[in-house]
Every structure is written in structure tokens, then in C-alpha cells.
C-alpha positions in Angstrom: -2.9 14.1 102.0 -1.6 17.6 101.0 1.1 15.9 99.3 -1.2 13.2 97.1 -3.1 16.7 96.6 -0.4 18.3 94.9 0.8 15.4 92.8 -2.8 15.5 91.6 -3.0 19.5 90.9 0.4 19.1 89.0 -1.3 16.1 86.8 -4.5 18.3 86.5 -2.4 21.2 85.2 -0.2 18.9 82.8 -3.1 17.7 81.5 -4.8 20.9 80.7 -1.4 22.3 79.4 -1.1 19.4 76.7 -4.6 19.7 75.3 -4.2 23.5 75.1 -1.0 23.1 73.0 -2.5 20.3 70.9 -5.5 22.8 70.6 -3.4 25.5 69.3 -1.5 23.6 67.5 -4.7 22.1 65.6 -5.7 25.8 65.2 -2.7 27.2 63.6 -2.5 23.9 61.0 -5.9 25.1 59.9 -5.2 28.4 59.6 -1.7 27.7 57.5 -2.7 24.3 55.6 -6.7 26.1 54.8 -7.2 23.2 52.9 -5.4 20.2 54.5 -8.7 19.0 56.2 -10.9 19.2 53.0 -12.5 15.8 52.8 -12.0 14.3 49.0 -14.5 12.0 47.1 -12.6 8.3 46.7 -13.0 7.9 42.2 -12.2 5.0 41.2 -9.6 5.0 37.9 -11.5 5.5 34.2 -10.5 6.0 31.2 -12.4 8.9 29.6 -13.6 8.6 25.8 -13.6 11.4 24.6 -16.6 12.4 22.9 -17.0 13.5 19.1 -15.1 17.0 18.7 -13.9 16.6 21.8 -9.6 16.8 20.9 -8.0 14.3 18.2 -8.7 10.6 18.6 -6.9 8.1 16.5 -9.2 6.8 13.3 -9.2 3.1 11.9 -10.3 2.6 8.4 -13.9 1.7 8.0 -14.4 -1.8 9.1 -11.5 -2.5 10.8 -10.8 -2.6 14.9 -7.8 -2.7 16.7 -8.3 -6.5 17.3 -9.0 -7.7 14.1 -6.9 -10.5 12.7 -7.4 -12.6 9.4 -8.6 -16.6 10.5 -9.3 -19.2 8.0 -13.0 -17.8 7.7 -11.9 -14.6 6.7 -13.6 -13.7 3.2 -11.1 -13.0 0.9 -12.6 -10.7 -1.8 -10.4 -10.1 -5.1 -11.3 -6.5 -7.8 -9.1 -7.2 -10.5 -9.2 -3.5 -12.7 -7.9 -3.6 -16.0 -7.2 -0.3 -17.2 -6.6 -1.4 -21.3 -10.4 -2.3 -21.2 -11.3 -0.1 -17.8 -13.0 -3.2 -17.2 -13.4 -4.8 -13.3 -13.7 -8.1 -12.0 -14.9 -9.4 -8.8 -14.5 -12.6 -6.7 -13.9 -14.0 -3.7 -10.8 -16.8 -3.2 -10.0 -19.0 -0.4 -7.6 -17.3 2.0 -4.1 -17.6 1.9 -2.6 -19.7 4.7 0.5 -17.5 5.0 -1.9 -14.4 5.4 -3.6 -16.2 8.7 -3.0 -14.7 12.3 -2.1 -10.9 10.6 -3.8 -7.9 11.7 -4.1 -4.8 9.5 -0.6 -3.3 9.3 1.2 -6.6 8.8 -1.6 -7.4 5.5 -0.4 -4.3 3.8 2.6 -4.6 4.3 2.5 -8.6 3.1 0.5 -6.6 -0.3 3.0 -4.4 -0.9 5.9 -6.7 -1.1 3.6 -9.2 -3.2 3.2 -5.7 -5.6 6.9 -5.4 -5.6 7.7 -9.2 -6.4 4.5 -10.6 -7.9 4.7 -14.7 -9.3 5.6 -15.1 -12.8 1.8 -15.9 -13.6 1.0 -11.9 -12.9 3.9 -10.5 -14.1 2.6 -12.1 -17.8 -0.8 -10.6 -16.6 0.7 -7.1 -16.2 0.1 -6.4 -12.3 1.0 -3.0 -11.6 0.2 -2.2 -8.2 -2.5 -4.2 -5.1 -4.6 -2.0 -2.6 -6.0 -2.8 0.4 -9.6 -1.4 0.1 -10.5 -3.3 3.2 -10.0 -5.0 5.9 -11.5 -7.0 9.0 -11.4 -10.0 11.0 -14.8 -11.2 8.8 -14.0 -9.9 5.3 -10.8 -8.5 3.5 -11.2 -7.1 0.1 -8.5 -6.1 -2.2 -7.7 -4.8 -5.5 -5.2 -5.5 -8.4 -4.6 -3.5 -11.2 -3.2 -5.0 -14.2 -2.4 -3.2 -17.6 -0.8 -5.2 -20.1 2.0 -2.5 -22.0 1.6 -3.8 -25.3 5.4 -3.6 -27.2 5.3 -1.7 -30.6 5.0 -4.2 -33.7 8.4 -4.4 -36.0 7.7 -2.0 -39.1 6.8 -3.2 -42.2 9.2 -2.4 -45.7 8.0 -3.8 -49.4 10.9 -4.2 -52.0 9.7 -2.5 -54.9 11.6 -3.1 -58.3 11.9 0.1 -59.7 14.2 1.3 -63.0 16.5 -2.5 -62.5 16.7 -1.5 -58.7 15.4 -1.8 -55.7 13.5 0.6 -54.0 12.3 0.4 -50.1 8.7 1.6 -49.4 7.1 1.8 -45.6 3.9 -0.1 -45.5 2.0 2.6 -46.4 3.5 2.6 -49.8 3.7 6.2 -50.7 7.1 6.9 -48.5 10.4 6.0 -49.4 12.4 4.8 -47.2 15.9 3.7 -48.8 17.0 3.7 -52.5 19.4 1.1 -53.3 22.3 -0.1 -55.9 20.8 -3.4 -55.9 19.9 -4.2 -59.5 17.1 -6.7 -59.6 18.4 -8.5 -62.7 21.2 -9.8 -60.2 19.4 -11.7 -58.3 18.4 -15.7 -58.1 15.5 -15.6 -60.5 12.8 -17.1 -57.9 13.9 -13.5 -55.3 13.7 -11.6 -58.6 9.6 -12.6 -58.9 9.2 -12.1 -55.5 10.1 -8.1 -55.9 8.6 -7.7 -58.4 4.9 -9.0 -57.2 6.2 -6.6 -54.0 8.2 -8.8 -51.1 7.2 -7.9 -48.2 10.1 -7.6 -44.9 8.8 -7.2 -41.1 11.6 -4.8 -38.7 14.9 -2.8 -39.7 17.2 -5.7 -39.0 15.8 -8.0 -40.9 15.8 -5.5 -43.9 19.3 -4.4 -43.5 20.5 -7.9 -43.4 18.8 -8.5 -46.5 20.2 -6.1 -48.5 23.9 -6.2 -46.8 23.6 -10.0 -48.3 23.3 -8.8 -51.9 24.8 -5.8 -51.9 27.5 -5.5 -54.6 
């Protein structure tokens, strides 16, 4: 019996010996980790939006989202600005299919290579440039701008006879512009009348090739 009664004391003590260490143990975490038992509320993940003046947020033109794509009932809206009259013209076409299924950034970029190699049918109109005004997956609006650059007319020259020569007058008649050796008298009799009612030549070439052919 004294024997089954130490075993027991001995298991008694152990006992008591491992919960003091673990309760020291548990003691000294909390006073080296302070914080280590601090329960934390479970947050599931967010996003935040940040709020108006609340750091930079990436803008998208007016009208436009990040998931907008042209579809076959896009409106296609066409300005067409001439700046010779500062005149423009609206209306509204039927999309292009090759412009279907694009979203924003590829559309301008598809408008600025059509600015840089327009059809023939635009060139003759004059297209100088195309903006994107704007753009969405309802309604896409564009504008061209066309000015035609007009080439300068050929000047105009009269043959004047004057003292049995010719004389070359600008179209305004008051300046000279050439004197020449050609006597009038030399020429076919029909030319002759012709320069002396005033014969009228259009450009430089043609007038120096005139002259060259009945120079003496």
C-alpha cells in the first residue's frame, strides 16, 4: 500500500510540476509576444474605390467604359468640317464591318491610319486629319476635316504689237513683262491679226515656247 502511495504522490507531483511550467510558460509568452493573443476581426477581401479627391484614379473620356466595344448597332455618327467654307456637316452612316468587336484604343488607332492612308475618293476631297470625338459601345462619333488646297492658276500674258514688235504685257495690262525682237510683219498674216486685236497666252511655258518658235 505504501508503495501504490508513493507511485501516486510522484504522479501527483508530476502533474502539478507540468501545469506550473506550462503556466509560466503561458505567462512569459504574454509578457514577450504583448500582442500575440490579440483577437483580429476575420474582413473579407474589397476593393476600395476611392472616393472623389481621394489620390489619382485613372479617367475615360466622357461616354466611354472600360467594356465598351463597337457591335453592329453601334451608331456611327460622321462631322465633316470644311475649313475653305468653315462649314460642318453631320450624319450618321452604317458601321463599318471591319470596325466591329474594337474597343476604344484599337478605333483610334484604326482612325489614324485611315488619316494617314485615306481612299482615293478623300484624298480628291482633301482629308486632312479624323478625330475621335467620341466613343461607346451605343454611339461613336467622329470628325473629318477636309480643306481642299486650291493650286495657283497659270498667269496670264497678252501679245501687244507695239512699234513692228512684240511686246508682252501681264494681265493687268499696265506691266511689261518681256520686250521682244519679234517683228510682227514676220509673221503668218492670220497670227499677225490675232496680236494686233491683243492674243491672249495662259502660263510661262506656253509663252516661252511661243516666242522660241518665231524667234529670228
Amino acid at each position: 500500500m505504501k508503495f501504490i502511495g508513493r507511485i501516486s504522490l510522484f504522479c501527483i507531483a508530476g502533474l502539478l510540476l507540468f501545469a506550473a511550467g506550462a503556466y509560466i510558460n503561458s505567462v512569459y509568452l504574454k509578457w514577450f509576444y504583448p500582442n500575440r493573443e490579440e483577437n483580429r476581426e476575420f474582413r473579407p477581401y474589397t476593393v476600395q474605390i476611392p472616393q472623389e479627391g481621394e489620390g489619382e484614379a485613372e479617367s475615360l473620356p466622357a461616354g466611354s467604359g472600360p467594356g465598351d466595344v463597337i457591335t453592329c448597332d453601334t451608331v456611327f455618327a460622321v462631322e465633316e468640317y470644311d475649313r475653305n467654307t468653315d462649314s460642318t456637316a453631320s450624319h450618321e452612316e452604317a458601321i463599318p464591318g471591319k470596325y466591329i468587336g474594337m474597343n476604344r484604343d484599337s478605333f483610334v488607332d484604326a482612325m489614324s491610319a485611315y488619316e494617314l492612308s485615306p481612299p482615293l475618293e478623300e484624298q480628291q476631297r482633301g482629308l486632312i486629319s479624323v478625330e475621335v470625338l467620341s466613343f461607346s459601345g451605343e454611339r461613336v462619333r467622329i470628325r473629318k476635316n477636309y480643306q481642299v488646297i486650291e493650286e495657283p492658276s497659270e498667269e496670264l500674258f497678252y501679245l501687244v504689237a507695239e512699234n513692228h514688235y512684240i511686246t508682252v504685257y501681264r494681265e493687268d495690262m499696265c506691266s511689261v513683262f518681256l520686250y521682244t525682237d519679234i517683228r510682227v510683219e514676220n509673221l503668218p498674216e492670220e497670227l499677225q491679226e490675232e496680236i494686233i486685236q491683243r492674243k491672249l497666252i495662259s502660263g510661262e511655258s506656253t509663252l516661252y515656247h511661243f516666242l522660241e518658235s518665231y524667234s529670228s
